[in-house]
C-alpha positions as CSV (number, residue, x, y, z in Angstrom):
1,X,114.0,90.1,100.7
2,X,112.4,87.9,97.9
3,X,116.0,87.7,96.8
4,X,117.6,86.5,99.9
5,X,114.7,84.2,101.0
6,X,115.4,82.4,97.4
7,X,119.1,81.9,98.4
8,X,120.3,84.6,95.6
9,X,121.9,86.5,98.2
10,X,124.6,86.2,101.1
11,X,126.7,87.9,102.6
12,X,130.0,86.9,105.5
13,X,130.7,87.2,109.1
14,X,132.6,89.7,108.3
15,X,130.1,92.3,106.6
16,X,127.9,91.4,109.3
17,X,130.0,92.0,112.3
18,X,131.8,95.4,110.5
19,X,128.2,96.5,109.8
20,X,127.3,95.8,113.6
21,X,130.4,97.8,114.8
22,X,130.2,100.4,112.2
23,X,126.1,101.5,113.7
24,X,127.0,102.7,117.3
25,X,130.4,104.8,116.3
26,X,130.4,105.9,112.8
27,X,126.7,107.3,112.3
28,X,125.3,110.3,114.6
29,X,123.5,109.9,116.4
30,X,125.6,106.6,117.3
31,X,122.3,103.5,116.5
32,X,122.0,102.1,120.3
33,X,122.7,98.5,121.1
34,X,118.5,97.2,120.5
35,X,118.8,99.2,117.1
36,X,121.8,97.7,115.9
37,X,120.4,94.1,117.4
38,X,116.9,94.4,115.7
39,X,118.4,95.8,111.9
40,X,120.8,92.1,112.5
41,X,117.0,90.2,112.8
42,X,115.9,91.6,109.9
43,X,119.1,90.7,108.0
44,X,118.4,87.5,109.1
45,X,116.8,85.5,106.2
46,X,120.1,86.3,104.1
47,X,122.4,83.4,103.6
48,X,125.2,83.5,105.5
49,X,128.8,82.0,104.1
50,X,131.6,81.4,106.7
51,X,134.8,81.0,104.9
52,X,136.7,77.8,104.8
53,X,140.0,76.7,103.8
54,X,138.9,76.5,100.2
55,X,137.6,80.1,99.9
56,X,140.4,81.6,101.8
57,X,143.3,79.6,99.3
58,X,141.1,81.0,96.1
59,X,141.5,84.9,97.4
60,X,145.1,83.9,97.8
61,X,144.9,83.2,94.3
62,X,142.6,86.2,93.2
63,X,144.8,88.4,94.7
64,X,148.1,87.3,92.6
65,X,146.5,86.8,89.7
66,X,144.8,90.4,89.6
67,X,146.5,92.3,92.3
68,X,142.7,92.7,94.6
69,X,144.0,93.0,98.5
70,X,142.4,89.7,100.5
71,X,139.4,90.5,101.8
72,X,138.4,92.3,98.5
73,X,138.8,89.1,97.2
74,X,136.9,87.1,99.0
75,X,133.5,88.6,98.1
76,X,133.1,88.0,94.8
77,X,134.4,84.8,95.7
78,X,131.4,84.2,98.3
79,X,129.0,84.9,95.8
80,X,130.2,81.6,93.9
81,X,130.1,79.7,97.0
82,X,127.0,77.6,97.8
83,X,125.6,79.1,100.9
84,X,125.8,76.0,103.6
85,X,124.1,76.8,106.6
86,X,125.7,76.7,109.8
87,X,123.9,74.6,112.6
88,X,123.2,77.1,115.8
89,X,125.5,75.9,118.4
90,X,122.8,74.4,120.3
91,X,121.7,71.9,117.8
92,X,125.5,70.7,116.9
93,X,127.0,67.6,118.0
């Protein structure tokens, strides 16, 4: 936790919405909705890096230059990303 409150870690949308789906129909018994809901809260303090145009052209690139499929490239490529926080809804303009 030290980690991720220091900014060292991150993770996507991605990981975090697979790992919500994954909880109620992959484990047994299935984690109910306020499990899944409450292990999100405590993922909380980890950065998290919503892929822009940028990141998306790089895994392009990853994956001809070393074969990797997409979305395996786009992870290591997160972890060079600079986590920029995304404004809750409520507080854009």
């Amino acid at each position: 936790m030290r980690r991720a409150l220091a900014e060292e870690v991150v993770t996507s949308t991605q990981v975090l919405a697979e790992y919500a789906a994954t909880l109620p129909h992959k484990i047994s018994p299935a984690a109910p909705p306020e499990d899944v809901a409450a292990l999100l809260d405590a993922l909380d303090p980890i950065g998290v890096v919503v892929p822009d145009g940028d990141l998306v052209r790089r895994a392009v690139e990853a994956r001809g230059a070393y074969g990797i499929h997409f979305y395996d490239g786009l992870s290591p490529l997160r972890r060079r990303q600079r986590y920029k926080p995304v404004p809750h809804p409520a507080n854009r303009e």
